[in-house]
C-alpha positions as CSV (number, residue, x, y, z in Angstrom):
1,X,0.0,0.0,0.0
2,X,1.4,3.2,-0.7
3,X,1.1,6.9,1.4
4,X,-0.8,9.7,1.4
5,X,1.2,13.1,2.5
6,X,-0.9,16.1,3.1
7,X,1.0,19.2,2.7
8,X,-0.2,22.5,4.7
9,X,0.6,25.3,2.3
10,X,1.5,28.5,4.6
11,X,5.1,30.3,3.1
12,X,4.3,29.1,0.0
13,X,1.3,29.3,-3.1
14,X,0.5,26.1,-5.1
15,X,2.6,27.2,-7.9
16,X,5.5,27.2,-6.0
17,X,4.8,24.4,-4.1
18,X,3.7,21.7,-6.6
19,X,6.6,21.8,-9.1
20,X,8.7,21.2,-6.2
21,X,7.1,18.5,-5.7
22,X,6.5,17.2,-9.2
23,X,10.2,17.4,-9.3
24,X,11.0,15.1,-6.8
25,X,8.2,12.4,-8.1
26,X,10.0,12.6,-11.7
27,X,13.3,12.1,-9.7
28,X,11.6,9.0,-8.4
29,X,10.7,8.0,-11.7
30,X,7.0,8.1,-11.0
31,X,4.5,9.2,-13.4
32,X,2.6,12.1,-11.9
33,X,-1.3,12.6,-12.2
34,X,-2.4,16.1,-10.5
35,X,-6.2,16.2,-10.1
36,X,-8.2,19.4,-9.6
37,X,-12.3,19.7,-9.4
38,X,-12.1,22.8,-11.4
39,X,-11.1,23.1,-14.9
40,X,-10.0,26.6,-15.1
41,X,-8.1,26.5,-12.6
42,X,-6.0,23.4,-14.1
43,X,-5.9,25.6,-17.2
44,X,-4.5,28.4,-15.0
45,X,-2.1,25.5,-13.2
46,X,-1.2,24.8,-17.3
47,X,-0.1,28.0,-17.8
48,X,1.7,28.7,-15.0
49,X,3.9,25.0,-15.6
50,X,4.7,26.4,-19.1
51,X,5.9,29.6,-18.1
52,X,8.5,28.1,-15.0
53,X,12.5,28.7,-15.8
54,X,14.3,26.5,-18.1
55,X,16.4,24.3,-16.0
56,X,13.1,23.5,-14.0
57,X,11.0,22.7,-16.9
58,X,8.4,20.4,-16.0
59,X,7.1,18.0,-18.9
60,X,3.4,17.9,-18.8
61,X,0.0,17.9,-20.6
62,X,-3.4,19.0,-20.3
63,X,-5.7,15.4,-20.0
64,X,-8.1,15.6,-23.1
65,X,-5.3,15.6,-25.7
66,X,-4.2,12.8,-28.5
67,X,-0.7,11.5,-26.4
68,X,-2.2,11.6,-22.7
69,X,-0.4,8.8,-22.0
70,X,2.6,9.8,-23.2
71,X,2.9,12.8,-20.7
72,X,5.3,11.7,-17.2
73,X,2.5,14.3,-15.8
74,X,-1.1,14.8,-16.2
75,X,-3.5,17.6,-15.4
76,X,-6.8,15.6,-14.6
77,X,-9.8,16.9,-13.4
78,X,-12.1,15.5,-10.8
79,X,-13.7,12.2,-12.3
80,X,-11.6,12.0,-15.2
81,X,-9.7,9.0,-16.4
82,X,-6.3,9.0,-15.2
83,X,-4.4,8.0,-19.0
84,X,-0.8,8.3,-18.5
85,X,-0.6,5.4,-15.8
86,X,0.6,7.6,-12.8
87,X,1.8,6.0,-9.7
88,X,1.6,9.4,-8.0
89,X,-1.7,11.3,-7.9
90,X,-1.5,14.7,-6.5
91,X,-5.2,16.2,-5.0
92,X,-5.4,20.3,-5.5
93,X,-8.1,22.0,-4.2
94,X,-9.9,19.8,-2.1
95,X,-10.2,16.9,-5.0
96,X,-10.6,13.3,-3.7
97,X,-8.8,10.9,-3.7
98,X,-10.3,7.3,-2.7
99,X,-8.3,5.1,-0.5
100,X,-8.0,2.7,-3.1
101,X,-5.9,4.9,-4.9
102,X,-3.2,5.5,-2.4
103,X,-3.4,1.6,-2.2
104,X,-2.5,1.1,-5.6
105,X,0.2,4.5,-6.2
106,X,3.6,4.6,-4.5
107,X,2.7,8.1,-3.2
108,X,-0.6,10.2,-3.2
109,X,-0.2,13.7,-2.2
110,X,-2.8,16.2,-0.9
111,X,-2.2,20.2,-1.1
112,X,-4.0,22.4,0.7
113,X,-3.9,26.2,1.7
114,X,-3.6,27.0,5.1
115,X,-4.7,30.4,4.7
116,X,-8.1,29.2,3.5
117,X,-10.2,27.7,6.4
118,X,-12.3,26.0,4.3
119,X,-9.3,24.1,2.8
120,X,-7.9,23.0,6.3
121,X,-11.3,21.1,7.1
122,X,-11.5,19.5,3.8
123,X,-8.0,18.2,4.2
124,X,-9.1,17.1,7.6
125,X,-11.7,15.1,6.4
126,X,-9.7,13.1,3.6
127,X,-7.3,12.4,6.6
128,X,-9.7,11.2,8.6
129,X,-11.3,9.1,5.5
130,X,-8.3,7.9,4.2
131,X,-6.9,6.8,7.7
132,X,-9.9,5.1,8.8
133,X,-10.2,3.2,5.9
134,X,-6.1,1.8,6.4
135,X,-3.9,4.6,4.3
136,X,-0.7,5.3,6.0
137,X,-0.5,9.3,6.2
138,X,2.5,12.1,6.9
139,X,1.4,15.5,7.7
140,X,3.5,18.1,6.3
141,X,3.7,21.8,7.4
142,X,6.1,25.1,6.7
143,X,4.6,26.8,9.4
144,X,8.1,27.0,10.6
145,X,9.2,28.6,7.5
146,X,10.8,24.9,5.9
147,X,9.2,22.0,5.8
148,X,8.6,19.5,8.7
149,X,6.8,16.2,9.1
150,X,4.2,16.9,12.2
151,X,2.1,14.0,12.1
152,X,2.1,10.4,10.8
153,X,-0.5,7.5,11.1
């Protein structure tokens, strides 16, 4: 079974955040799946991939085109099939993922905003539904300005 990590965004936006983290899954050698419920703002997420520096380019696509499952990461939305056979799913704004799915990744990852209240309790709740039904979980925060693993189940 693989792990969920649920990272509390504080010091730094989602743009900033993600690739960072898209990095280190493509280090891994993972294929990446990001799923949003909203699809402007995975349009918005496209955009702001393309436009990163250079050296830090990430290779990814927008699902709905001809080689989705030729892209190492996908921009999915809520309900969509995954088509580039990711072993990493990343959840943005509140999107779910389903227990089963951690099961059958090497890492599911969960983003939320700690700024936005409404985030924190919907992160709670895919904790608490995730852990009950047998995911192993890390909580990650940079309240402290760098990341730091508060929590683990």
């Amino acid at each position: 079974m693989g792990e969920v990590y649920f990272y509390h965004m504080t010091q730094w936006p989602l743009e900033q955040t993600l690739p960072m983290l898209i990095g280190r899954a493509l280090e891994a050698g993972w294929r990446v799946a990001v799923r949003g419920p909203d699809a402007a703002r995975l349009d918005w997420l496209d955009e702001r991939l393309w436009l990163g520096p250079e050296e830090g380019f990430l290779p990814h696509g927008r699902a709905g085109g001809p080689r989705d499952a030729d892209q190492p990461v996908l921009l999915v939305e809520a309900g969509a099939v995954v088509a580039n056979g990711a072993t990493c799913l990343v959840s943005i704004d509140g999107a779910e993922i389903a227990a089963e799915e951690v099961a059958a990744a090497e890492r599911a990852m969960v983003l939320f905003d700690g700024n936005d209240g409404a985030a924190v309790d919907i992160a709670r709740g895919q904790w608490k539904a995730l852990t009950g039904a047998g995911a192993k979980a890390k909580y990650w925060s940079q309240a402290a300005g760098r990341w730091e693993m508060k929590a683990e189940s």
